[in-house]
C-alpha positions in Angstrom: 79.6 48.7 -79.3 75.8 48.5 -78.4 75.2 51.4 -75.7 77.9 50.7 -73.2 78.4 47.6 -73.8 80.4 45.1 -76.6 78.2 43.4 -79.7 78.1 40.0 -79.1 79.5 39.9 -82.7 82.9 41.6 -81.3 83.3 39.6 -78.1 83.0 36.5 -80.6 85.5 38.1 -82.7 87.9 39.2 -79.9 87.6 35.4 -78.6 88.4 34.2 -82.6 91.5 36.5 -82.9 89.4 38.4 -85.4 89.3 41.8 -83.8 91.5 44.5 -85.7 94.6 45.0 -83.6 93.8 49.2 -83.5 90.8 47.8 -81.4 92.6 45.5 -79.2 93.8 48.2 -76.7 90.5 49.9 -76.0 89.0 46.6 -75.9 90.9 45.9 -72.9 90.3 49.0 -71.6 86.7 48.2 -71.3 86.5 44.8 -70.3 89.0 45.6 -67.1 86.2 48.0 -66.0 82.9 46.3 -67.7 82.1 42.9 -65.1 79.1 42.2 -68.1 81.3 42.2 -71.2 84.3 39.8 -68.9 81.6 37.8 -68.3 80.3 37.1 -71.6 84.0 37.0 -72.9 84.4 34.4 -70.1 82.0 32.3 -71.4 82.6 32.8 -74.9 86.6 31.8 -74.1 85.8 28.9 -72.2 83.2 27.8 -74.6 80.4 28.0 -72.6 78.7 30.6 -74.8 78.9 28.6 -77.2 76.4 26.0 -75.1 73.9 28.4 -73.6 72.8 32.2 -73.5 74.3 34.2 -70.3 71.7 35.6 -68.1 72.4 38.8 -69.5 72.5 38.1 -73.2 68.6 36.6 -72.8 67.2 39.3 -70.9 68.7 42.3 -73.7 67.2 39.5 -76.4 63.6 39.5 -74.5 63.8 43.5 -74.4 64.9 43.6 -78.0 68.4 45.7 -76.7 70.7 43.8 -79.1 71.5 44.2 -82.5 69.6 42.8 -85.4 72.2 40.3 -86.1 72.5 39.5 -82.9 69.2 39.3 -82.4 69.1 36.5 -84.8 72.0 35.0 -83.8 70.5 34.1 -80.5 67.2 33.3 -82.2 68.7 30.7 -84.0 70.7 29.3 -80.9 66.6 29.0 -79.3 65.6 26.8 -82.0 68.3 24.3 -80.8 68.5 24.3 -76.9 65.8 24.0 -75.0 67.6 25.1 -71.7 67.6 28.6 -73.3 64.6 28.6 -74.4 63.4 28.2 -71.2 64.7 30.4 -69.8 64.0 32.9 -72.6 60.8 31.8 -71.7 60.5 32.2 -68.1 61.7 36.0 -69.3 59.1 36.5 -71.7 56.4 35.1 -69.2 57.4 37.7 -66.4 57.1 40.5 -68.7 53.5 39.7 -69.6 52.8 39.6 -65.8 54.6 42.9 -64.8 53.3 44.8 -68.0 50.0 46.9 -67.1 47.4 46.6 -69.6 48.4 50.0 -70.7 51.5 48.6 -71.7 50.6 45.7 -73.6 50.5 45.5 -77.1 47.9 47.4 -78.7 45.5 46.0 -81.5 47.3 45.7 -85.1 45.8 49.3 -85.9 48.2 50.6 -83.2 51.1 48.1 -83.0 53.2 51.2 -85.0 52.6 53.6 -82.6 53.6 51.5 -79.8 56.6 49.5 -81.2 59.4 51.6 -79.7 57.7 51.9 -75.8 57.6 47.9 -75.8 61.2 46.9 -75.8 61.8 50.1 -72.9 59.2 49.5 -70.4 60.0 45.0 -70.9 63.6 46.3 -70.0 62.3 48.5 -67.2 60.1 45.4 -65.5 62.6 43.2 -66.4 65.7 45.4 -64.3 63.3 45.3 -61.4 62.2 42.0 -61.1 65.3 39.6 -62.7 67.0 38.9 -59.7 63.7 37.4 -58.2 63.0 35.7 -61.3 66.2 33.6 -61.8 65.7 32.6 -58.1 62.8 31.1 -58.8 64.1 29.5 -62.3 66.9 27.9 -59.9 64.6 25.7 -57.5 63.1 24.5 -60.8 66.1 23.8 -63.0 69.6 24.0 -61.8 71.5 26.8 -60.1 70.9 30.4 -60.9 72.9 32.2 -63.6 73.6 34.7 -60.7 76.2 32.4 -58.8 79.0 33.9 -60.0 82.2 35.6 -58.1 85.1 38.2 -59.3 88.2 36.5 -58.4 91.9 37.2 -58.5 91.8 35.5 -61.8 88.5 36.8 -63.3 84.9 35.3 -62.5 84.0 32.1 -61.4 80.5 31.3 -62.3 78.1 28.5 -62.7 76.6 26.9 -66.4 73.1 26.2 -67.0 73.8 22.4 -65.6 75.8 23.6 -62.4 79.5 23.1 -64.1 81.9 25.8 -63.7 82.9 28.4 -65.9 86.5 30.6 -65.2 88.2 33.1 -66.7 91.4 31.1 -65.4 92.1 27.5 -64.9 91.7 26.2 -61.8 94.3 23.3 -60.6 93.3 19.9 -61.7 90.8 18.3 -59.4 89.5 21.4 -57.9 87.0 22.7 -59.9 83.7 20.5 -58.4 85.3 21.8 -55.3 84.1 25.4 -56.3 81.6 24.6 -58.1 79.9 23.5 -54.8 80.6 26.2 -52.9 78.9 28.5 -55.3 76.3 26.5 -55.6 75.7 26.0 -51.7 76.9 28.9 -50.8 79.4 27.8 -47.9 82.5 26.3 -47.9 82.7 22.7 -46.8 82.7 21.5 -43.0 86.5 21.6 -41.7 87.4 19.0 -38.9 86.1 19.6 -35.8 87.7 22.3 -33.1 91.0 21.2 -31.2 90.9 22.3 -27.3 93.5 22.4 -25.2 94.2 18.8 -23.5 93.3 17.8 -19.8 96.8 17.0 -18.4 97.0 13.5 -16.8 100.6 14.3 -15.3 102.4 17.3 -13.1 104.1 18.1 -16.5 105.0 16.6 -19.9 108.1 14.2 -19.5 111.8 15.8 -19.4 110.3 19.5 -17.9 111.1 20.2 -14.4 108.9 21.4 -11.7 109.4 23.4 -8.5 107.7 25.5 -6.3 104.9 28.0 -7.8 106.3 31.0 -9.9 104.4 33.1 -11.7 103.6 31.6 -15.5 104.3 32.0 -19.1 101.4 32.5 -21.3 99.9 33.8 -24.5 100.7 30.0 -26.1 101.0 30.0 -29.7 99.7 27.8 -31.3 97.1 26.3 -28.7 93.5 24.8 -29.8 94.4 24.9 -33.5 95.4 23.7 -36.9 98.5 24.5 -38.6 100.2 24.5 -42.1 103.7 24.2 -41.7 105.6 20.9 -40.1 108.0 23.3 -38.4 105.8 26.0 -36.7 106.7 28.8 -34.5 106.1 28.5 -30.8 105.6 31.5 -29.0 104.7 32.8 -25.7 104.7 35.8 -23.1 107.1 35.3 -20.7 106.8 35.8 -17.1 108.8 39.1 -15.4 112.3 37.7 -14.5 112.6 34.5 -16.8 116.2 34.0 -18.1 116.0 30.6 -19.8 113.3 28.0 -21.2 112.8 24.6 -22.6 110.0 23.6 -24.9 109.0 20.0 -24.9 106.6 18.6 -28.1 104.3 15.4 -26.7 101.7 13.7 -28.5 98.4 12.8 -26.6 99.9 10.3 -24.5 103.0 12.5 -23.6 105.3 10.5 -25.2 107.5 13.3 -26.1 108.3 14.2 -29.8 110.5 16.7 -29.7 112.1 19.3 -27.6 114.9 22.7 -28.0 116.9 22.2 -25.0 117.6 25.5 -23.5 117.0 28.6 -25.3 116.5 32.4 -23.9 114.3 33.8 -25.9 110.4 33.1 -25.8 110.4 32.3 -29.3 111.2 28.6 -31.0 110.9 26.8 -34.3 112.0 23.2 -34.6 114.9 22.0 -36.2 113.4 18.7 -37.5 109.5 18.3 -39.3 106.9 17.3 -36.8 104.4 14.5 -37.5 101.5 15.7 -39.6 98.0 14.9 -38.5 98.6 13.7 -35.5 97.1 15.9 -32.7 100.3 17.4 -30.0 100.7 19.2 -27.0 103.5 21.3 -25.4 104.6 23.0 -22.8 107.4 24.9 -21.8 109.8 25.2 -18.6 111.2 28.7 -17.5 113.9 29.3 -15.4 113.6 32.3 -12.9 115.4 33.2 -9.8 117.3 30.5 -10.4 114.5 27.5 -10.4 112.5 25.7 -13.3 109.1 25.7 -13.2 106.8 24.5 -16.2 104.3 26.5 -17.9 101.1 25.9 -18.2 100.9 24.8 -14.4 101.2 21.0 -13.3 97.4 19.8 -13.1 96.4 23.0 -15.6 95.2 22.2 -19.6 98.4 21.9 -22.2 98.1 23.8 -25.2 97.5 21.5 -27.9 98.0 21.8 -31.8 97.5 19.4 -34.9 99.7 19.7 -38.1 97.9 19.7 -41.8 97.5 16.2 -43.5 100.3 16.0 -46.0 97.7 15.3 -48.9 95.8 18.9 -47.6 99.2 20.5 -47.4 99.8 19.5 -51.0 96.7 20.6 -52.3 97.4 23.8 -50.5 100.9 24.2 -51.7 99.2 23.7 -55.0 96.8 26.6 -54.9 99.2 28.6 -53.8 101.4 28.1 -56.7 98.9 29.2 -59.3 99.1 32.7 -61.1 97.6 34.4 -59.5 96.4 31.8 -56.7 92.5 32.1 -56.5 91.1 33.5 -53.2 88.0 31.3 -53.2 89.7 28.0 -53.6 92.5 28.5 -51.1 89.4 29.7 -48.5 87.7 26.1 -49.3 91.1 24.4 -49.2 92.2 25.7 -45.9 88.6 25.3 -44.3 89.1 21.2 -45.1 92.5 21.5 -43.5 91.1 23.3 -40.2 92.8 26.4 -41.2 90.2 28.8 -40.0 92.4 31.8 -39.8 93.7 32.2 -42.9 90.3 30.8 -44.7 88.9 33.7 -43.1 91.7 36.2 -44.8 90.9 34.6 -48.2 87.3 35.0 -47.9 87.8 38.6 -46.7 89.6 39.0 -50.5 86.7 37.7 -52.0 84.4 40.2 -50.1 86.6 43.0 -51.4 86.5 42.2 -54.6 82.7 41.8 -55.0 81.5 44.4 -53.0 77.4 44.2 -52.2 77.6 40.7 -53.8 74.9 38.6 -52.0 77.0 35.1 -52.5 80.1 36.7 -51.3 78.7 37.8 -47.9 77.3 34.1 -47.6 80.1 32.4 -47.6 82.4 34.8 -45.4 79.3 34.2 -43.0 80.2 30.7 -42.8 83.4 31.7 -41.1 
């Protein structure tokens, strides 16, 4: 190990098979609690270190941290990509700048005496100052090597030219999904709000009225998106209520479905309802021996739309996966309207990258 940290010599062999199995435990060990050495492992698995130097591999080459062979190694790998060299560049550059003239390098006379404060004080500017720096590099040449999350799965994180990097597969067509949202920052626009729907009738066909009695509330779901084609209805009954009926309309009231009479205020559908196609409900209560309808005749319905089936798919998807990534579901249900349970997901990612600037963007969004 160098310091604290792997040889880039035994990630590459870990990643070849190479590693002597006495090592392999301990190896593992260290990489569960090291978010550096997973990283470059990441890249090295997925073959992106092959392509391109990880943020932290160029700035431990600029402050002459790694070994010798390494050293060459990624000296080598300059001579052949210029996107590294770049960047390797932009390094070097902003340690001239923050290196007092004291620190500079002396004339040839004294270069021997100096040699060994060099590599400390570049890594001392350079700890200070690389977060600013790789900002700037991103206005000028892609996204910055920063944009990068701990998932359930390992880390997402972005290449050089914006593609994504992950320690686990995402599910096929997905990946420029989160690649854009670690590169914006946000997660895409959902559809727009539901609200509940002006009523154009006393009451939805089929539910009785009578004379005014106090009213059920607490409507579940009302002014949202759902998953499930069969979702629980749910609401707080008024003092005295014995029996109800829930009737299922769409936006012209043509009813769509309805439980007959139940006595609990609590009801699931037997049959799927219609996906994306917006609905509103409403639900009659019998008490003291009369039906009235809840909400009140000339008062809003609750309304409710049910996930596309192509989102609900995609979804279903995610979910499948082992372990189901946290930042794709949040994206996934954002598209489908799903703002509560995005919000859960994105609360997972906050967890697991505490202090992470990205992180607290995108739950923002929410």
């Amino acid at each position: 190990m160098n310091g604290d940290h792997f040889t880039f010599a035994q990630l590459q062999d870990y990643a070849a098979k190479r590693l002597p199995p006495e090592q392999i435990p301990a190896f593992h060990a260290h990489i569960d609690s090291c978010q550096l050495c997973a990283e470059l492992l990441s890249a090295l698995a997925s073959g992106a270190g092959a392509d391109h130097l990880a943020e932290q591999q160029a700035v431990d080459y600029v402050a002459g941290r790694l070994t010798s062979g390494d050293q060459a190694r990624l000296a080598a790998h300059l001579q052949t990509c210029e996107s590294c060299e770049a960047m390797v560049a932009d390094l070097q550059d902003f340690r001239r700048e923050q290196l007092s003239p004291r620190q500079m390098p002396a004339p040839p006379s004294a270069r021997r005496t100096l040699a060994w404060a060099l590599p400390l004080a570049a890594a001392l500017c350079l700890a200070a100052g690389i977060s600013a720096l790789l900002v700037e590099r991103a206005g000028k040449s892609g996204p910055a090597a920063s944009a990068q999350l701990r998932d359930a799965g390992g880390f997402f994180r972005l290449s050089a030219s914006g593609a994504l990097v992950a320690d686990a597969t995402p599910p096929p067509g997905t990946a420029k999904l989160i690649a854009a949202a670690l590169k914006a920052g946000h997660l895409p626009d959902g559809p727009l709000p539901l609200v509940d729907a002006a009523r154009q009738e006393d009451s939805l066909r089929g539910l009785p009225t009578g004379p005014a009695q106090p009213e059920a509330g607490a409507f579940s779901p009302s002014g949202v998106f759902v998953l499930s084609d069969r979702p629980e209805f749910r609401w707080s009954p008024p003092e005295g209520a014995t029996a109800y009926r829930v009737s299922i309309a769409d936006d012209s009231l043509k009813e769509i479905a309805t439980s007959g009479t139940i006595h609990a205020p609590v009801w699931t559908p037997e049959v799927a309802l219609p996906r994306g196609r917006p609905m509103v409900w409403q639900v009659a209560v019998l008490r003291n021996g009369a039906w009235t309808t809840s909400p009140a005749p000339r008062k809003a319905s609750p309304r409710f739309e049910i996930a596309a089936e192509e989102e609900a798919r995609g979804i279903a998807q995610a979910q499948a996966a082992n372990p189901p990534s946290h930042l794709l579901l949040a994206i996934l249900y954002t598209k489908a309207g799903l703002a509560k349970e995005a919000n859960a997901e994105l609360d997972a990612i906050v967890a697991l990258n505490p202090g992470s600037a990205l992180a607290a963007s995108l739950r923002g969004t929410r």
